[in-house]
C-alpha positions as CSV (number, residue, x, y, z in Angstrom):
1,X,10.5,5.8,-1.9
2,X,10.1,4.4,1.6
3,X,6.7,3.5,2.3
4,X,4.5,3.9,4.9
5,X,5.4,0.7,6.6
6,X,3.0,0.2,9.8
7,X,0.2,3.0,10.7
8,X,1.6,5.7,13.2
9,X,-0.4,4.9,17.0
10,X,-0.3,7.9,17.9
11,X,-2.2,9.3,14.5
12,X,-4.6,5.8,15.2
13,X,-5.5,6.9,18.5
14,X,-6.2,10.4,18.0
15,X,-3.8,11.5,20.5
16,X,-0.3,13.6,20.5
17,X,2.9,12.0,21.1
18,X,3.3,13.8,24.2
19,X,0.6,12.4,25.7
20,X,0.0,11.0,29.5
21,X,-0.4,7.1,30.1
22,X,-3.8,8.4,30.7
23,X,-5.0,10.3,28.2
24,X,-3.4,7.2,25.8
25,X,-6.0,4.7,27.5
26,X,-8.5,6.8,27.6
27,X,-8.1,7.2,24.2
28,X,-7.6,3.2,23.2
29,X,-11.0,2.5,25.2
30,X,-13.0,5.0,23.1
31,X,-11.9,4.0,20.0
32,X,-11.9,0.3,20.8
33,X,-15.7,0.8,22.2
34,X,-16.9,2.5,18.7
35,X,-15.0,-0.1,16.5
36,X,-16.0,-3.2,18.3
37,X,-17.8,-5.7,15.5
38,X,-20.8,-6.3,17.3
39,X,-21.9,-2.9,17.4
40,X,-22.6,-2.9,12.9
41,X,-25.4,-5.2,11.8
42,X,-23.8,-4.8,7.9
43,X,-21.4,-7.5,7.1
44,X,-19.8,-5.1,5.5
45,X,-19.2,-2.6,8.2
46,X,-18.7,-5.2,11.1
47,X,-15.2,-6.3,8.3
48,X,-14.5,-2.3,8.5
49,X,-14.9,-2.0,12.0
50,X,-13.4,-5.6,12.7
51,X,-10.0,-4.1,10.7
52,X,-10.2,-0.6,12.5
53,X,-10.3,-2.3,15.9
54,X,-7.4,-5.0,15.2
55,X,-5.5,-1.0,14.3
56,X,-6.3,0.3,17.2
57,X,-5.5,-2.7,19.2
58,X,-2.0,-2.7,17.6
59,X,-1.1,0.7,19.0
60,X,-2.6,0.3,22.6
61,X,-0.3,-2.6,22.5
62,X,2.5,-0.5,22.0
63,X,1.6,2.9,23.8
64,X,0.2,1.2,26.5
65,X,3.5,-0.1,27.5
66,X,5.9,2.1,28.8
67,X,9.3,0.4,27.3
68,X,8.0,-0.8,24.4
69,X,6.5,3.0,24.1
70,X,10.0,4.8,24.7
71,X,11.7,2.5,22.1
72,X,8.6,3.2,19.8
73,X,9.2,6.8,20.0
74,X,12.7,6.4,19.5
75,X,12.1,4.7,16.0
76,X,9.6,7.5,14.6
77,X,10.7,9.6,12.2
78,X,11.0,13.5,13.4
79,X,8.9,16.4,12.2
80,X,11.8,17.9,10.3
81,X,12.8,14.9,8.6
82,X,10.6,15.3,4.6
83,X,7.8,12.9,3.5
84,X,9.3,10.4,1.6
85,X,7.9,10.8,-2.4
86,X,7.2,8.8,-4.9
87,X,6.6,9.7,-9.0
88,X,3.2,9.3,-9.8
89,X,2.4,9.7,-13.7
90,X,-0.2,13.2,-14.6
91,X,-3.8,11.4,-15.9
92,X,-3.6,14.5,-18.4
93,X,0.1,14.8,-20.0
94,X,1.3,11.5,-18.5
95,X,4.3,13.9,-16.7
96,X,6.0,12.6,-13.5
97,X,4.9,14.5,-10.8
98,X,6.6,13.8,-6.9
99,X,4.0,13.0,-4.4
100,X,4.5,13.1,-0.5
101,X,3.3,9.8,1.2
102,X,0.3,11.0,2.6
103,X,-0.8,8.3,4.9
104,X,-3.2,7.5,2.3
105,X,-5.4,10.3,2.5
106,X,-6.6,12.6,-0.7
107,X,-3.7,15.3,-2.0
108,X,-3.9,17.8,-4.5
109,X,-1.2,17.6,-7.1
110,X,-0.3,19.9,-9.5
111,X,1.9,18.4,-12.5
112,X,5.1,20.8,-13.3
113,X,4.8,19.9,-17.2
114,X,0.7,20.9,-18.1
115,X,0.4,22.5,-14.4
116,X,-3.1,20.7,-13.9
117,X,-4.8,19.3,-11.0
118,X,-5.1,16.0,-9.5
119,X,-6.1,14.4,-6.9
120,X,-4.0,11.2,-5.3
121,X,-3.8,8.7,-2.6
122,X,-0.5,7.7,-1.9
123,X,-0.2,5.0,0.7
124,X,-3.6,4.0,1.7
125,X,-4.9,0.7,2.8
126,X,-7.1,-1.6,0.9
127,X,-10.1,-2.5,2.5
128,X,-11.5,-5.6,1.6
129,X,-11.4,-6.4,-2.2
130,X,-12.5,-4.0,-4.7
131,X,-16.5,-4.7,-5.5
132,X,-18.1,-4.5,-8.6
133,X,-20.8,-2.0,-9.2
134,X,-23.6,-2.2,-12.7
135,X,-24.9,1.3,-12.9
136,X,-27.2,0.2,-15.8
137,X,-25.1,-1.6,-18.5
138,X,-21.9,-0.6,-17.5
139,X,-20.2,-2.0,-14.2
140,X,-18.0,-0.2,-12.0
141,X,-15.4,-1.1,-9.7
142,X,-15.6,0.4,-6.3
143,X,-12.2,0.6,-3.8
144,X,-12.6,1.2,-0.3
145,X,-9.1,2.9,1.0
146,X,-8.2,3.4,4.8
147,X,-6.0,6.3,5.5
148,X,-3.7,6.5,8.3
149,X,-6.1,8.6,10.3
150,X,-8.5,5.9,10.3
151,X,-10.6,7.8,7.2
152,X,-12.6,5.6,4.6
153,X,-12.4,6.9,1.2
154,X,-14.4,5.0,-1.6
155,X,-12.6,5.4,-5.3
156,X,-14.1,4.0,-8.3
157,X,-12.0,2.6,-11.1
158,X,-13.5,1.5,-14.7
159,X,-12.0,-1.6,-15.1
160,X,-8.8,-3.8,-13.2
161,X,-7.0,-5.9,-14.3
162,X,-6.7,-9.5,-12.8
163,X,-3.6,-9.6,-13.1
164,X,-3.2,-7.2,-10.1
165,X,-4.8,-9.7,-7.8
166,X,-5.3,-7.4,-5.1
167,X,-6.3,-8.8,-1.7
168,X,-7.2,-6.3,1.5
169,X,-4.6,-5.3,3.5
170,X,-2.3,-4.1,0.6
171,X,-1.1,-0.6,0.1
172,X,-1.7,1.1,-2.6
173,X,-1.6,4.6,-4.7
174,X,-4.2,6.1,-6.5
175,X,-4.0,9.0,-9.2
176,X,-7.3,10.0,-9.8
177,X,-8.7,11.8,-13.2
178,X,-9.2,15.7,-12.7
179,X,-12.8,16.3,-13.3
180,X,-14.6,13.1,-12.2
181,X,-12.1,12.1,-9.5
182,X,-12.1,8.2,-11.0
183,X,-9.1,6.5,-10.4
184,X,-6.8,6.4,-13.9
185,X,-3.7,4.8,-12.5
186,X,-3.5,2.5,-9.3
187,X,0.5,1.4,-8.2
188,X,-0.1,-1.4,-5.7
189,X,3.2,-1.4,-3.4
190,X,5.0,-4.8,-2.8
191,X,7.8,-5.1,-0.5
192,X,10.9,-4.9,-3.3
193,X,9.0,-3.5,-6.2
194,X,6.0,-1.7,-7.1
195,X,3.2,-2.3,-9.7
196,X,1.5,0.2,-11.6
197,X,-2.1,-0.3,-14.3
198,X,-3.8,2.2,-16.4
199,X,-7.0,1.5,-14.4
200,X,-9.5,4.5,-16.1
């Protein structure tokens, strides 16, 4: 699988690859306006909006500048080319099903062997490092994923191992169980190999 390497600016910004010079800057001063730190009083959210701005930032960087735009555009890959997949195992008969990279946001998988439901998050964005939740005497652990369009999504996983060591910034996939929507197995995506835990 080829994984989502760096966010798509265009998708960041909100804007269509055909888009004027203006409508691009327009576009990076919004978004840079609503993210900016100082406008959050939780620690928590000024981190969120902290990472969303440095993303927005990146692409203004790039579309903002009209050669290092054109070569940009001359690197994405084209609407016809397919999603790159990846196997993903079924939380119910452990099948493989293939999975489109989906930027990280939520997709509805249906397993070829049992032909249940899933949902999964293939290629999201860690934000921050997974918390730990006590509802009562049990304790949850809570992810925060970032999605390519700039979505937060909050999973929550029974238990993870340290071994996994997981740090923000790293992308990850999520298979999530059917009726709860918990996350059963998380693959965390290195640069040569990927690493996968029975999480739920």
């Amino acid at each position: 699988m080829t994984h989502r390497a760096a966010d798509d600016h265009y998708q960041v910004l909100g804007v269509a690859p055909d888009a004027g010079a203006d409508e691009v800057r327009a576009a990076w001063r919004f978004a840079i306006e609503a993210f900016h730190p100082d406008r959050y009083t939780s620690p928590e959210q000024a981190e969120r909006a902290h990472l969303m701005a440095a993303r927005v930032n990146a692409a203004w960087e790039v579309l903002g500048d009209p050669a290092r735009r054109r070569r940009y555009d001359l690197s994405r890959p084209s609407a016809d080319e397919p999603a790159a997949h990846l196997e993903v195992p079924c939380p119910q008969c452990l099948g493989r099903c293939g999975v489109p990279d989906g930027g990280g946001r939520p997709v509805l998988v249906r397993c070829p062997s049992c032909r249940g439901a899933f949902r999964a998050y293939v290629g999201a964005t860690l934000v921050g490092r997974p918390h730990l939740v006590w509802r009562g005497l049990r304790a949850r652990h809570v992810l925060v994923l970032l999605d390519a369009s700039g979505a937060m999504h909050e999973v929550v996983s029974r238990k993870l191992p340290g071994e996994l060591g997981m740090v923000e910034g790293e992308t990850v996939t999520v298979v999530c169980t059917p009726r709860r929507g918990h996350a059963r197995y998380l693959i965390v995506h290195g640069r040569s190999t990927d690493i996968g835990w029975r999480v739920g």
